[in-house]
MIGUVEX-265822 format. One record per residue (C-alpha): y, z, x. Coordinates in steps of 0.02 Angstrom, whole numbers, padded with zeros to 5 digits, always signed. Layout:
BEGIN
YZX/...
***
This chain:
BEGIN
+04448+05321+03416/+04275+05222+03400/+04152+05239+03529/+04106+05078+03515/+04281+05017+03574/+04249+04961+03761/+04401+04997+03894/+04507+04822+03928/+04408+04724+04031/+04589+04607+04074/+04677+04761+04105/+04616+04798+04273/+04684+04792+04426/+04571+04748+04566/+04606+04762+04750/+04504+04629+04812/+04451+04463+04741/+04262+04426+04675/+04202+04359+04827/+04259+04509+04918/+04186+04668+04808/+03993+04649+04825/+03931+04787+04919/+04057+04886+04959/+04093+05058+04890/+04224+05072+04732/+04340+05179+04706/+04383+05168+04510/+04589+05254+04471/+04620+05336+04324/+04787+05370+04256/+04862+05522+04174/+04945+05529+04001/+05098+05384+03965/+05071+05294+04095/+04952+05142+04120/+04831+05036+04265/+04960+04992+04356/+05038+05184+04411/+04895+05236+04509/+04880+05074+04574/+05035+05102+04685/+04915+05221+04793/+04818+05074+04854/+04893+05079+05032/+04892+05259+05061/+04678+05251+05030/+04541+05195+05149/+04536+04986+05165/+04347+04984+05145/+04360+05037+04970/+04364+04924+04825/+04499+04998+04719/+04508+04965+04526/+04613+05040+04402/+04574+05053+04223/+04681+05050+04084/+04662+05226+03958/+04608+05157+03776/+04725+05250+03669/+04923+05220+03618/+05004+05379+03619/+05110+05428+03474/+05303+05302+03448/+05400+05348+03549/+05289+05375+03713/+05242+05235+03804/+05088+05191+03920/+04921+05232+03865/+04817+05401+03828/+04648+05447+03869/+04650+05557+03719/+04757+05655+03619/+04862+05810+03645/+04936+05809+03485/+04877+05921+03347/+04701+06010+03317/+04631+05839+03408/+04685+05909+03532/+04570+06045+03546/+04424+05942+03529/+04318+05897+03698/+04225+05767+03624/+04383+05669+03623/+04373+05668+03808/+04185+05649+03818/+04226+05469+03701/+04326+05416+03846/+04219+05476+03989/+04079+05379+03902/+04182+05233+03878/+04210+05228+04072/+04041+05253+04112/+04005+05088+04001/+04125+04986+04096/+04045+05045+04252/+03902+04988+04174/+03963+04813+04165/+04092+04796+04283/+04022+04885+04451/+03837+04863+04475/+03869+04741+04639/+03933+04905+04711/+03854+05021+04827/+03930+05179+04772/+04052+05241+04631/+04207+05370+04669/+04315+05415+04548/+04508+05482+04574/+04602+05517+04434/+04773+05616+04374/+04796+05728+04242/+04715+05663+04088/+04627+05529+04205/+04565+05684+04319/+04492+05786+04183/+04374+05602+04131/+04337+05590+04277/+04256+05742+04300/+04190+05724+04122/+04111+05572+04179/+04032+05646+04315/+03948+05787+04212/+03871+05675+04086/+03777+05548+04244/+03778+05667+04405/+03659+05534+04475/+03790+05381+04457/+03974+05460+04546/+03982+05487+04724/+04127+05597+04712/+04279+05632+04616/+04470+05669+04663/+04561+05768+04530/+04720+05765+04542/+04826+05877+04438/+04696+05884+04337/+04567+06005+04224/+04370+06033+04206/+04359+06007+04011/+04302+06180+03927/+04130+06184+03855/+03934+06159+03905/+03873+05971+03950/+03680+05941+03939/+03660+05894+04125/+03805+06036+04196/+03638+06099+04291/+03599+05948+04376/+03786+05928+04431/+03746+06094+04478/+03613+06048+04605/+03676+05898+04644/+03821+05973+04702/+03943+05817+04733/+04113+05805+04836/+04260+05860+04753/+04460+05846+04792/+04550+05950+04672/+04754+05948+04719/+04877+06034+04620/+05058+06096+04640/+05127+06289+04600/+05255+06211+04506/+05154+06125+04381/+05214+06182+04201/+05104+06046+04119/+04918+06107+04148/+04898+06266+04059/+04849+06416+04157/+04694+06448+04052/+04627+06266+04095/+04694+06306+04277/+04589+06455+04284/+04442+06393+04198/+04435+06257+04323/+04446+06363+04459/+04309+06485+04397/+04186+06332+04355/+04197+06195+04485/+04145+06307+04625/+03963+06335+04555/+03945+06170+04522/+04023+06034+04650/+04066+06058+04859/+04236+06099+04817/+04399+06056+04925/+04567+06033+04925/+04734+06122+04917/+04893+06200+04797/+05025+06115+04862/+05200+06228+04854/+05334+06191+04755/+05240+06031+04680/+05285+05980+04518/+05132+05884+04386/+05157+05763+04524/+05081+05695+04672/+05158+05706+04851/+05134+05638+05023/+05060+05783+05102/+04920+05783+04963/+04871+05587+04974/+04867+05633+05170/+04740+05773+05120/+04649+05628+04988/+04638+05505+05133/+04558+05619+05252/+04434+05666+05098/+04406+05485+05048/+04368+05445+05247/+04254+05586+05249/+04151+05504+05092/+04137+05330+05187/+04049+05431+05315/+03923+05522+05206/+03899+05371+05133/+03871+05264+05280/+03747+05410+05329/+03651+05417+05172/+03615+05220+05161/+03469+05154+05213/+03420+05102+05377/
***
């Protein structure tokens, strides 16, 4: 996987139309492991209308048979390497580079593999996310460079998972819960009997979240 390789630019899905994105705050979807833009994209009318909702396509193809797209791999001893998901992290941060500076604010909500970038993204610029949701999702294992600014920084965080998720391993589950305390404001909910899935009563719990970040943001702009 070549850092150099920018996400699709075509592949996106946009909510709104040019003329109506400028200025508004974005909310950027990330999807999880075989799966592509347009699954998260079916969340669109559960989440606040004053967002400007895009979701990205992941860069990789997962091994034949699989379909959809990966963020990165988790087959073999690639697997186990976290700079694999730092590649992809950066490559988002790129496109936000190019795609979103008319925005006011970046969000980020992602599931599974699109969680854990997310959050990866948000360690390497604290200064440039508002706020992540990660659903069914993972902190990556392993020190980032600017973990202490997160640290002070101390951004909003939705983290949602089910007791019946068999997919996230409990070590990742645990790590996660150990580290993202000490270094976001940390909230959300285990959802019971919820498979690696997402439910009703949790994009309930994200909407209430998201509406609280409009408000923080509307009370941090400038007068």
């Amino acid at each position: 996987m070549s850092p150099h390789t920018p996400l699709d630019v075509d592949a996106v899905l946009w909510s709104a139309d040019d003329g109506d994105r400028e200025d508004r705050p974005l909310l950027v979807l990330l999807h999880g492991y075989g799966a592509d833009e347009r699954d998260l994209f079916g969340l669109v009318p559960y989440l606040p209308p004053e967002f400007v909702v895009a979701a990205v396509r992941a860069p990789l193809a997962p091994p034949f048979p699989a379909p959809g797209y990966s963020w990165y791999p988790i087959e073999g001893l690639e697997s186990r390497d976290a700079q694999h998901v730092t590649a992809s992290a950066t490559r988002l941060i790129e496109w936000t580079d190019a795609a979103a500076h008319a925005h006011r604010s970046i969000g980020l909500l992602g599931f599974s593999q699109g969680a854990a970038v997310s959050l990866q993204a948000m360690r390497l610029e604290p200064q440039r996310f508002a706020f992540a949701v990660n659903l069914s999702g993972y902190v990556t294992p392993g020190d980032l460079a600017r973990d202490g600014e997160l640290a002070e920084r101390k951004p909003a965080v939705f983290w949602g998972r089910g007791t019946n998720d068999d997919v996230i391993p409990d070590f990742l589950v645990e790590h996660t819960t150990q580290w993202l305390p000490g270094h976001v404001e940390l909230s959300g909910r285990v959802y019971p009997g919820l498979t690696h899935s997402v439910s009703e009563p949790e994009l309930a719990d994200v909407r209430v979240f998201l509406e609280k970040q409009l408000v923080a943001l509307e009370d941090s702009a400038p007068s």
